[in-house]
C-alpha positions as CSV (number, residue, x, y, z in Angstrom):
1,X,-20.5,-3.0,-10.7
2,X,-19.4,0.1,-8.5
3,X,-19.6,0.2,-4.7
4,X,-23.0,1.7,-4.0
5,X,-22.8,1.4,-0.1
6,X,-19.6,2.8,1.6
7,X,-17.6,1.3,4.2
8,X,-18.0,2.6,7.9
9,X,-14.5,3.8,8.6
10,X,-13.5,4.5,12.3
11,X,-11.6,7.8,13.0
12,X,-8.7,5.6,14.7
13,X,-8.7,3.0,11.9
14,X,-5.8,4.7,10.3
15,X,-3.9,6.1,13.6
16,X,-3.9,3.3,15.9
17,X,-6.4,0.7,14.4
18,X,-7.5,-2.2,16.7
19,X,-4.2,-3.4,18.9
20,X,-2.5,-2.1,16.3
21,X,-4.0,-4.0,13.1
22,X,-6.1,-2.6,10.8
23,X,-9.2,-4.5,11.1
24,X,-12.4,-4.9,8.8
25,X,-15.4,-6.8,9.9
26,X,-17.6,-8.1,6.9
27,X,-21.0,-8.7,7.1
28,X,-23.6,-10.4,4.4
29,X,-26.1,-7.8,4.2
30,X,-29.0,-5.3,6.1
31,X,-32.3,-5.1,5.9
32,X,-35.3,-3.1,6.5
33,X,-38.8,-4.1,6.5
34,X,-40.1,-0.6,6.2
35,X,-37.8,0.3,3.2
36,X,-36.7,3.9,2.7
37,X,-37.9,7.4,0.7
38,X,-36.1,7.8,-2.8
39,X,-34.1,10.6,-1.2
40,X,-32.4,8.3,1.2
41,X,-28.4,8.2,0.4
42,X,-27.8,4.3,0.4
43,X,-23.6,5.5,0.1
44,X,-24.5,6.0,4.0
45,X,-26.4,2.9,5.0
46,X,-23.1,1.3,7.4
47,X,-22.0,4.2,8.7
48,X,-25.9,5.2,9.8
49,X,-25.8,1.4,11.1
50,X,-22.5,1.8,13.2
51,X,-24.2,5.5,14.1
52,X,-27.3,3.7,15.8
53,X,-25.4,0.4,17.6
54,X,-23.3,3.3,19.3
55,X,-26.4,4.8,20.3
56,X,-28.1,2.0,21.6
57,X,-28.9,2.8,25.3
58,X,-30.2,-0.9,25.9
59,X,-27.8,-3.5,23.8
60,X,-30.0,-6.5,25.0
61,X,-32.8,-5.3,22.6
62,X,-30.9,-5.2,19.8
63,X,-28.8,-6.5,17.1
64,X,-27.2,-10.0,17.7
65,X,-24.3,-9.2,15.2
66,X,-23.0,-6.2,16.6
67,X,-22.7,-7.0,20.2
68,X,-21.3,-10.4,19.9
69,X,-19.1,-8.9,17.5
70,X,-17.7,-6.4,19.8
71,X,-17.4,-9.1,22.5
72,X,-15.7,-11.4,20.5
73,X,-12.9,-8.3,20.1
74,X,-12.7,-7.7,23.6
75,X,-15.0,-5.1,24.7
76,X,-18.3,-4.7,26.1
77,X,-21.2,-3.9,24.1
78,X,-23.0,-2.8,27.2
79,X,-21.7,0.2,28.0
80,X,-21.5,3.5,25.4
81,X,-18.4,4.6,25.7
82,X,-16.7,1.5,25.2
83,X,-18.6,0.7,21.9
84,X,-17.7,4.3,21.0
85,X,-14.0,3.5,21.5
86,X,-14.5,0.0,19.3
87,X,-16.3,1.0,16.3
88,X,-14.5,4.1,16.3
89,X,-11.0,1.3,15.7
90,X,-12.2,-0.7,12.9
91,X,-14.0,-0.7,9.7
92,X,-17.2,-2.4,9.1
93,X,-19.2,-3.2,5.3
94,X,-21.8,-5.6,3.9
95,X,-20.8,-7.4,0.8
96,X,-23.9,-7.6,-0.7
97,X,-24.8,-4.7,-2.3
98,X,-28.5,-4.3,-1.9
99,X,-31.0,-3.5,1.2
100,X,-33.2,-6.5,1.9
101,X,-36.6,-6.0,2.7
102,X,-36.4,-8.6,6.0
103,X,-34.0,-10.8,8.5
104,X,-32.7,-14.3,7.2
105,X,-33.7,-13.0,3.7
106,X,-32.5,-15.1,1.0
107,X,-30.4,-12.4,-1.3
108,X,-31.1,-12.5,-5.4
109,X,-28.0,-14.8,-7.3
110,X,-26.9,-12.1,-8.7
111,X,-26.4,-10.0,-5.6
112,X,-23.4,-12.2,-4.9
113,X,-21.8,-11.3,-8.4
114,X,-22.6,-7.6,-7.9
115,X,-20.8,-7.4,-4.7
116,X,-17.9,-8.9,-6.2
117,X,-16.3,-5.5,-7.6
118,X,-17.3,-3.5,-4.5
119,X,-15.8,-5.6,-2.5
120,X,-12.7,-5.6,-4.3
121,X,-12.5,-1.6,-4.0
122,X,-12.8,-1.3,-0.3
123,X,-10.5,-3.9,0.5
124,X,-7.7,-2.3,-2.0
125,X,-8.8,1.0,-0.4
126,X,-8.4,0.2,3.4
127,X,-5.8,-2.3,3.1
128,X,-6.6,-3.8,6.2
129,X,-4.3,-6.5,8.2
130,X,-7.3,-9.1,8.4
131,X,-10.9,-9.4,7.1
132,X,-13.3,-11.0,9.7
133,X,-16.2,-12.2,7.7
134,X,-19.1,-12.9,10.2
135,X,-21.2,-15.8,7.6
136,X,-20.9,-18.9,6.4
137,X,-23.0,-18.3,3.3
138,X,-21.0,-15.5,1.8
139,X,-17.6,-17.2,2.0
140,X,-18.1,-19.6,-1.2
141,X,-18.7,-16.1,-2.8
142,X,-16.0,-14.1,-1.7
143,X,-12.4,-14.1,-3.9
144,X,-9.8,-15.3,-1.9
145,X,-6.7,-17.5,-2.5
146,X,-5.7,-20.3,-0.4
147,X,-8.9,-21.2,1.4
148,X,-8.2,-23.7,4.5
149,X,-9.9,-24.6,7.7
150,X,-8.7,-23.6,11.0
151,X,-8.6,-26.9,13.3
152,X,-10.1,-26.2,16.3
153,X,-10.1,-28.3,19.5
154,X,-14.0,-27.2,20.3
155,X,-14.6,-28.2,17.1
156,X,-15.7,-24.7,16.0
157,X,-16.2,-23.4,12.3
158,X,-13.6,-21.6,11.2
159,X,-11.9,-21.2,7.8
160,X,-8.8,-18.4,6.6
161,X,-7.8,-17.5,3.7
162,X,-5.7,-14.7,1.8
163,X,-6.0,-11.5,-0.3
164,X,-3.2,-10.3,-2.4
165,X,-2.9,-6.9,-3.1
166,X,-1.3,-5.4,-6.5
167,X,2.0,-4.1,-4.3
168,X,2.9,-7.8,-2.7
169,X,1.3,-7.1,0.7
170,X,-1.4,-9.7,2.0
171,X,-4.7,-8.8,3.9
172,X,-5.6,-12.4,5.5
173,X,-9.1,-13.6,6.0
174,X,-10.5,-15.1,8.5
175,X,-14.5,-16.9,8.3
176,X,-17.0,-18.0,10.8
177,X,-20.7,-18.4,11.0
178,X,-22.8,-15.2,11.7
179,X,-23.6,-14.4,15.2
180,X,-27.3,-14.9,15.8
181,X,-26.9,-18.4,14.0
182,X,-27.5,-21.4,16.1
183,X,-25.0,-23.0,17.8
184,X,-22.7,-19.5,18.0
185,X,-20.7,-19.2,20.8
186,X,-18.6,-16.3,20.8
187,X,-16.0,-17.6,23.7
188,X,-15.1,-20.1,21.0
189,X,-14.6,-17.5,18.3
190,X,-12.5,-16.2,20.6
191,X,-10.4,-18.6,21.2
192,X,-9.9,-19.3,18.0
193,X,-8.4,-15.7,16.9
194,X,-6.2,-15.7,20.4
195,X,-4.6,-18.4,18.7
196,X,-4.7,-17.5,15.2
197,X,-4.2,-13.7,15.7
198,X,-2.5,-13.0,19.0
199,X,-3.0,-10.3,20.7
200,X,-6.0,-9.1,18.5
201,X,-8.8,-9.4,21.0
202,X,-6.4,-7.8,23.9
């Protein structure tokens, strides 16, 4: 299947990426409950998504995901500016390849297989340095060699694994649960990538 929704790619990504890696975040999916006209580009649904959580004049009000997200990383989700400066660092996609019509949606089987291919072309394309996939549910899907879990004092979910590109060079991949699920405590995920990936949240 081809890639029907484009990364988000930040206009630093290439330049000076986040503290100097390359960084994708990868979520399951989106949703919207009111749906969309036929003459809606879906190409554009992250980067419309990444347009509107820089927007965001009141972050409390709004997506779980995103802020922790940007927390996690090192900066504040409260004020503009500094989102501006994250989102503008790193890339962000959904595997899944479809719009669901609500939250906590539970995506059609073959949804998974679909996103397969996709996801394959924008990780050869952005080559990042690591993958941060934010859910638990996609990681059985996702190809990846090497699949271990990171032991964790706290006691914390956290699984890595490995992507090889065609040329020899390696993207890692790192797992953990989505951010509004229960039990998420993004000190912990933290943690876990200070130690794993130093230096990557500053």
């Amino acid at each position: 299947m081809t890639r029907k929704i484009d990364p988000h790619i930040g206009h630093s990504y290439w330049s000076d990426g986040l503290r100097g890696f390359k960084v994708l975040i990868l979520g399951e999916s989106s949703y919207n409950p009111n749906g969309y006209p036929d003459t809606y580009d879906i190409s554009k649904q992250c980067s419309h998504l990444i347009r509107d959580v820089i927007g965001w004049d009141d972050y409390r009000q709004k997506g779980m995901f995103y802020s922790r997200v940007t927390r996690i990383l090192g900066f504040d989700p409260k004020n503009k500016e500094t989102r501006i400066d994250f989102w503008s660092r790193v890339s962000f996609c959904n595997y899944l390849q479809v719009i669901l019509p609500r939250p906590r949606e539970v995506p059609p089987g073959e949804a998974w297989i679909n996103g397969r291919q996709p996801f394959f072309q924008t990780v050869r394309e952005l080559k990042p340095d690591y993958v941060l996939v934010f859910s638990k549910r996609l990681w059985p899907h996702l190809p990846k060699s090497d699949d271990v879990s990171i032991l964790t004092k706290s006691g914390t979910y956290a699984r890595q694994a490995r992507f090889e590109h065609d040329d020899a060079s390696v993207t890692r991949v790192l797992n953990f649960k989505h951010p509004s699920s229960r039990g998420f405590a993004w000190q912990r995920i933290r943690e876990v990538l200070d130690t794993t990936v130093p230096g990557l949240c500053g």
